[in-house]
Biopython code that builds the backbone (N, CA, C, O; Angstrom):
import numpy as np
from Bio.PDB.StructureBuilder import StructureBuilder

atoms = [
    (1, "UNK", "N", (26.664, -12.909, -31.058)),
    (1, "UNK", "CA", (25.848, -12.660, -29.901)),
    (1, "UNK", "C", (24.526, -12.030, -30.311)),
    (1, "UNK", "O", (24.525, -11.090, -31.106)),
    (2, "UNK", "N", (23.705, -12.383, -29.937)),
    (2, "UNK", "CA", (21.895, -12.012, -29.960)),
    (2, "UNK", "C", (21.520, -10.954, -29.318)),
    (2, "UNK", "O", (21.645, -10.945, -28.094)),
    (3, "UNK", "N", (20.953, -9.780, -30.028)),
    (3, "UNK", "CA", (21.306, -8.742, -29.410)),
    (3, "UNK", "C", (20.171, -8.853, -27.873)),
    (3, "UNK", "O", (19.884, -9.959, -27.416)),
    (4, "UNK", "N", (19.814, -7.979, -27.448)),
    (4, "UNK", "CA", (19.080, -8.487, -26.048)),
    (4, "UNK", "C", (17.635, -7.633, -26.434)),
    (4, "UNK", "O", (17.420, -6.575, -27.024)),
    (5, "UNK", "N", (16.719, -8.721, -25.747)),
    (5, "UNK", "CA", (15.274, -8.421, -25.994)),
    (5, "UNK", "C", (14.942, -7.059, -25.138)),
    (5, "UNK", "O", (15.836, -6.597, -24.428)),
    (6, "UNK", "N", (13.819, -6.492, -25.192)),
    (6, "UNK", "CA", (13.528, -5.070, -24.860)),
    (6, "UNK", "C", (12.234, -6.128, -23.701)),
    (6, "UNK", "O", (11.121, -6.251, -24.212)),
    (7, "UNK", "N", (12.370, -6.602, -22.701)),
    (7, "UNK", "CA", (11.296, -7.144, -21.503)),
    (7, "UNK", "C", (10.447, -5.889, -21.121)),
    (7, "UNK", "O", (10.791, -4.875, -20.514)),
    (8, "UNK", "N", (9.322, -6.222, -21.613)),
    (8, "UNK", "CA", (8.377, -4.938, -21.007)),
    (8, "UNK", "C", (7.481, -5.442, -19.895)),
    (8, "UNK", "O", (6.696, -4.666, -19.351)),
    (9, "UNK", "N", (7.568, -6.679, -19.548)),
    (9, "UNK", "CA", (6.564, -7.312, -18.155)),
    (9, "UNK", "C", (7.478, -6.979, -17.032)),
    (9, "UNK", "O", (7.207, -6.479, -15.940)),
    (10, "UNK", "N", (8.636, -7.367, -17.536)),
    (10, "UNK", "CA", (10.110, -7.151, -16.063)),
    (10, "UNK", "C", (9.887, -5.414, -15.626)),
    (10, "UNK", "O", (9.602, -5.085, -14.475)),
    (11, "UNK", "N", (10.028, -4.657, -16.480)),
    (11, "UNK", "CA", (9.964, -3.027, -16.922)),
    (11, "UNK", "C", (8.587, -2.515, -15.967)),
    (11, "UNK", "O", (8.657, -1.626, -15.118)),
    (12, "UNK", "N", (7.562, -3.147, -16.250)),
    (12, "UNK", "CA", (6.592, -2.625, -15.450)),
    (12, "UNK", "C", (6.351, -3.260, -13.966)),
    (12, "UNK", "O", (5.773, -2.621, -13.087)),
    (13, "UNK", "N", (6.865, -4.614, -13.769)),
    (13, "UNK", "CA", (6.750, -5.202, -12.999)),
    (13, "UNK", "C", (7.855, -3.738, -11.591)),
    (13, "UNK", "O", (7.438, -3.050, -10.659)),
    (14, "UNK", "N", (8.919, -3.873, -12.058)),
    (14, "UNK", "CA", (9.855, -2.879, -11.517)),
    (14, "UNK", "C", (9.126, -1.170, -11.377)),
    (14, "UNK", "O", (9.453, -0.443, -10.439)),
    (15, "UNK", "N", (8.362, -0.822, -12.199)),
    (15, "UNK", "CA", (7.756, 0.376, -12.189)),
    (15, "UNK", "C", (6.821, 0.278, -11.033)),
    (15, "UNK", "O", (6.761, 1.115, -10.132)),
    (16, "UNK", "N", (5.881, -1.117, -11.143)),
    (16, "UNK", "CA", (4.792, -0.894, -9.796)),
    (16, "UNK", "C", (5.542, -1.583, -8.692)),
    (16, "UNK", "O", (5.198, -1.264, -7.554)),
    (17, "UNK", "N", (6.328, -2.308, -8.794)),
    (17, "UNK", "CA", (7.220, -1.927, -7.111)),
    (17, "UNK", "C", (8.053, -0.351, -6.469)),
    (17, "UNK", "O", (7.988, 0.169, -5.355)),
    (18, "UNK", "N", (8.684, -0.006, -7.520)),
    (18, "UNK", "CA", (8.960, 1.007, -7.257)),
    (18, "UNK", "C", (8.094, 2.270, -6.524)),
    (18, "UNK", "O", (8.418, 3.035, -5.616)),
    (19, "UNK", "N", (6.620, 2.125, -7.465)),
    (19, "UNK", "CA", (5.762, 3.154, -6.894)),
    (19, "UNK", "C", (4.638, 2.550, -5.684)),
    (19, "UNK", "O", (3.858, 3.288, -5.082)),
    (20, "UNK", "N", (4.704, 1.574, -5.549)),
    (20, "UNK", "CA", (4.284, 0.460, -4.461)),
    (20, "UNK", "C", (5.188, 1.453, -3.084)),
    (20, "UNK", "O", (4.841, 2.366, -2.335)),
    (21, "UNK", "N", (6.478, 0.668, -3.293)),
    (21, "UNK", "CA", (7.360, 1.027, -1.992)),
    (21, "UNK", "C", (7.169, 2.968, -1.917)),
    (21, "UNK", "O", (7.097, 3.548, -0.833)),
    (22, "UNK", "N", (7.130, 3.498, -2.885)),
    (22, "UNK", "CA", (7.004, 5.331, -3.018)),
    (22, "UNK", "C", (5.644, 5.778, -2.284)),
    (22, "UNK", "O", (5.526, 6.817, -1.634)),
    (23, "UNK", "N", (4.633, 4.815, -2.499)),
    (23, "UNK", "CA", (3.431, 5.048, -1.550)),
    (23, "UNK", "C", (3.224, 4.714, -0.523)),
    (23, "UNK", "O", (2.634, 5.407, 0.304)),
    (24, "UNK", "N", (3.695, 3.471, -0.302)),
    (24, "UNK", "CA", (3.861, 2.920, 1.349)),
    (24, "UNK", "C", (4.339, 4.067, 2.297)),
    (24, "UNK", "O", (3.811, 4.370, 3.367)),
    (25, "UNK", "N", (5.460, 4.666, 1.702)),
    (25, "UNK", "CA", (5.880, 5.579, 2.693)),
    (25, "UNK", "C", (5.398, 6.511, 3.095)),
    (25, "UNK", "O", (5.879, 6.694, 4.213)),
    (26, "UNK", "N", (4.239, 7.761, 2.711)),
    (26, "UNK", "CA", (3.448, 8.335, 2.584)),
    (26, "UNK", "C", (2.521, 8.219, 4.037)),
    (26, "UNK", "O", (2.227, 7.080, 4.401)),
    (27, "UNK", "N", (2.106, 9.274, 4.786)),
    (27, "UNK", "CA", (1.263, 9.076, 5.550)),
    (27, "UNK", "C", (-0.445, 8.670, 5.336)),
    (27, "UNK", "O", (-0.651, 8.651, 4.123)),
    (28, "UNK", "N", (-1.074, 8.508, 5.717)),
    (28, "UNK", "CA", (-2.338, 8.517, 5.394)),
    (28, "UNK", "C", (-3.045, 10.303, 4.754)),
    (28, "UNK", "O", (-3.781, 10.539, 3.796)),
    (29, "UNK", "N", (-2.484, 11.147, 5.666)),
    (29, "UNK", "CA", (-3.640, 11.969, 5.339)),
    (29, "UNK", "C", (-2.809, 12.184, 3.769)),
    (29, "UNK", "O", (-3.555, 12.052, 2.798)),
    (30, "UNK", "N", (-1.249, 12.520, 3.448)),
    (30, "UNK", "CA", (-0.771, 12.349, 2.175)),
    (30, "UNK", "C", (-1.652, 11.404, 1.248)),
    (30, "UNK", "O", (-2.399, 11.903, 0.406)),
    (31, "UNK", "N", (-1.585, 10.510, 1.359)),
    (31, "UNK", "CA", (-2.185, 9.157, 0.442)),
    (31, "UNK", "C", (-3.649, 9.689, -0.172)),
    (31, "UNK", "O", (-4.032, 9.611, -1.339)),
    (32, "UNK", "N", (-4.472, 10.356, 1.192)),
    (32, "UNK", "CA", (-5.945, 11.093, 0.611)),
    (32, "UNK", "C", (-5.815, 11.780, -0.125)),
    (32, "UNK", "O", (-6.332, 11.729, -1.241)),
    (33, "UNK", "N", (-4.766, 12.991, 0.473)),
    (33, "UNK", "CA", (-4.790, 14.288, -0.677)),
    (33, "UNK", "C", (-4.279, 13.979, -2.043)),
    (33, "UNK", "O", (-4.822, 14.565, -2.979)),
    (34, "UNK", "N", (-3.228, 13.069, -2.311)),
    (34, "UNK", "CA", (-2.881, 12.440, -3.896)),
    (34, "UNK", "C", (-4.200, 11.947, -4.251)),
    (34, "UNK", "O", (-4.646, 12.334, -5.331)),
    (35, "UNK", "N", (-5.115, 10.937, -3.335)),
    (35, "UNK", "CA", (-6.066, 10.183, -4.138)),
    (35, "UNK", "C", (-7.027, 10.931, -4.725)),
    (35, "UNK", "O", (-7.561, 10.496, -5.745)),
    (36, "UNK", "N", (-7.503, 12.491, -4.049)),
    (36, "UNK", "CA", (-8.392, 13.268, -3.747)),
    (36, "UNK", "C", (-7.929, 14.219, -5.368)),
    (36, "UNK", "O", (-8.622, 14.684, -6.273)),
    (37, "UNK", "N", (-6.361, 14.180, -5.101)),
    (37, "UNK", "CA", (-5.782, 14.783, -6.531)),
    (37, "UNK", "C", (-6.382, 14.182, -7.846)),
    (37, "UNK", "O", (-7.142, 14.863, -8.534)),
    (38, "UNK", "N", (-6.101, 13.137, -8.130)),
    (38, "UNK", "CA", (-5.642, 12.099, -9.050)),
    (38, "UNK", "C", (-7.430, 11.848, -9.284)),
    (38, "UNK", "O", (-7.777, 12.036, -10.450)),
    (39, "UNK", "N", (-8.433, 11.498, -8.421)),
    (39, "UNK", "CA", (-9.513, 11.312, -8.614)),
    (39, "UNK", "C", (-10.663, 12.544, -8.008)),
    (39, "UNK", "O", (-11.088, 12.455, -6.857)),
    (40, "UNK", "N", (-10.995, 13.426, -8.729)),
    (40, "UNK", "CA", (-11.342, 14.434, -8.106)),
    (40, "UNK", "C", (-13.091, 14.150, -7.871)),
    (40, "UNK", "O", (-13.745, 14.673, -6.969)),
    (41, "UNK", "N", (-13.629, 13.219, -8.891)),
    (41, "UNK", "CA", (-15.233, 12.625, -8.843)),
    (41, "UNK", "C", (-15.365, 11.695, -7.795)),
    (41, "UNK", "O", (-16.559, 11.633, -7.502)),
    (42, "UNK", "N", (-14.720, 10.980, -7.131)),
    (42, "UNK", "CA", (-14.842, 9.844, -5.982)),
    (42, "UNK", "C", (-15.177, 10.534, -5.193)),
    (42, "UNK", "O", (-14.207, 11.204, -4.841)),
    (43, "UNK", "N", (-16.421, 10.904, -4.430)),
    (43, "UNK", "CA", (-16.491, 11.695, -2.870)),
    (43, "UNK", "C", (-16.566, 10.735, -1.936)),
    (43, "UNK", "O", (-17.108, 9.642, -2.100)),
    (44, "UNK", "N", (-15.780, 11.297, -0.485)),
    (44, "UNK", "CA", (-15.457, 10.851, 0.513)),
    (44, "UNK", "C", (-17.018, 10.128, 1.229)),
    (44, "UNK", "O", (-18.079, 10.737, 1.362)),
    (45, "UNK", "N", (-16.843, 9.211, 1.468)),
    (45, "UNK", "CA", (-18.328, 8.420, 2.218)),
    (45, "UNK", "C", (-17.614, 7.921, 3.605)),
    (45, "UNK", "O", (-16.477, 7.491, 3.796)),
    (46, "UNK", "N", (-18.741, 8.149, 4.526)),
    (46, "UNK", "CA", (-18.547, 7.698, 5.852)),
    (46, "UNK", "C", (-19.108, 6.211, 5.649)),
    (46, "UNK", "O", (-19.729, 5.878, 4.640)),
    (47, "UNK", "N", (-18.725, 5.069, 7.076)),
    (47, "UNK", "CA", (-19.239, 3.900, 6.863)),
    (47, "UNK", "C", (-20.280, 4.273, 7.760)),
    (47, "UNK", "O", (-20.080, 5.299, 8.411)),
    (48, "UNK", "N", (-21.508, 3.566, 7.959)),
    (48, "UNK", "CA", (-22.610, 3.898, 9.018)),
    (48, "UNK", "C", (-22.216, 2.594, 9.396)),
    (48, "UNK", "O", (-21.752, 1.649, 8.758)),
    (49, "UNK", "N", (-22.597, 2.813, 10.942)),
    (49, "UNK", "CA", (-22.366, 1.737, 12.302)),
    (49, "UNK", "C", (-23.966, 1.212, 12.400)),
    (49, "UNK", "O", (-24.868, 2.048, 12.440)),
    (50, "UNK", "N", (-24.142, 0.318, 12.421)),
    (50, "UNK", "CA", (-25.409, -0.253, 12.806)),
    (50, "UNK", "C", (-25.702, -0.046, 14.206)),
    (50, "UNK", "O", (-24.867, 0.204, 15.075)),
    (51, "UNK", "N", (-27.406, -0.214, 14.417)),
    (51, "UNK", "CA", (-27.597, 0.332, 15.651)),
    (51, "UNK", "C", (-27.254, -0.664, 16.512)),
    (51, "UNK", "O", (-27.019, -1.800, 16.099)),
    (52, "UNK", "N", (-27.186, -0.297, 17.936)),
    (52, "UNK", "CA", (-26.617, -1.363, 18.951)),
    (52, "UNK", "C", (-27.868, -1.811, 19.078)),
    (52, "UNK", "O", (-27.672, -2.871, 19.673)),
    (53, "UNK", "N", (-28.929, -1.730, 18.935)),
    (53, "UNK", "CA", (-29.976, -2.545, 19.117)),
    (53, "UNK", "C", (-30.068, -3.832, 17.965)),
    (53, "UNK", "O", (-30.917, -4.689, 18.209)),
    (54, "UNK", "N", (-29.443, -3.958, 17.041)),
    (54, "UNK", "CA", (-29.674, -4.661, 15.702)),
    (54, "UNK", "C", (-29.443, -6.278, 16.122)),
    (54, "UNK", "O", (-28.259, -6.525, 16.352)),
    (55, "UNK", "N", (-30.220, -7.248, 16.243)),
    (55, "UNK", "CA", (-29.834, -8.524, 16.157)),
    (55, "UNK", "C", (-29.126, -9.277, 15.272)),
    (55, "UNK", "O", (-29.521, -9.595, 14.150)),
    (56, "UNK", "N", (-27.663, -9.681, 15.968)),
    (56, "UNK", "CA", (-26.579, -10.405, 14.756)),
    (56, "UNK", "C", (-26.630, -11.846, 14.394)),
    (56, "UNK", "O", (-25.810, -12.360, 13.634)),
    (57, "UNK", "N", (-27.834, -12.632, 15.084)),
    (57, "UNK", "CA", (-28.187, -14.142, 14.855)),
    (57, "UNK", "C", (-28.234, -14.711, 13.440)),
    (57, "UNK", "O", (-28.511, -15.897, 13.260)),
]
sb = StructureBuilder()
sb.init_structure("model")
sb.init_model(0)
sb.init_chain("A")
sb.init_seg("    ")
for serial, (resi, resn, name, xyz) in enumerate(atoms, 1):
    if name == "N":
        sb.init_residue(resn, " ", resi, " ")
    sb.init_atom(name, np.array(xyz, "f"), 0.0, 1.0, " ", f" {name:<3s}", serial, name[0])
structure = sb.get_structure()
């Protein structure tokens, strides 16, 4: 018998589902404060709304 290969694509494939489904669950404001953790140089940006006067033609 052949001993069995060491799959490291299966291995990670299983690692980012795992932490996939571990973040899904997470509320939003959770999800900020990890991202806010993890990346402390990214600052928060608002989107700006265009004016209601702006022509969309």
């Amino acid at each position: 018998m052949k001993a069995k290969k060491f799959d490291s694509v299966k291995m990670m494939r299983e690692i980012r589902e795992n932490l996939s489904k571990d973040f899904s669950k997470l509320s939003a404001k959770e999800k900020i404060n990890l991202l806010e953790k993890e990346f402390p140089e990214i600052k928060i940006s608002r989107r700006r709304k265009l004016p209601i006067t702006t022509d969309r033609r």
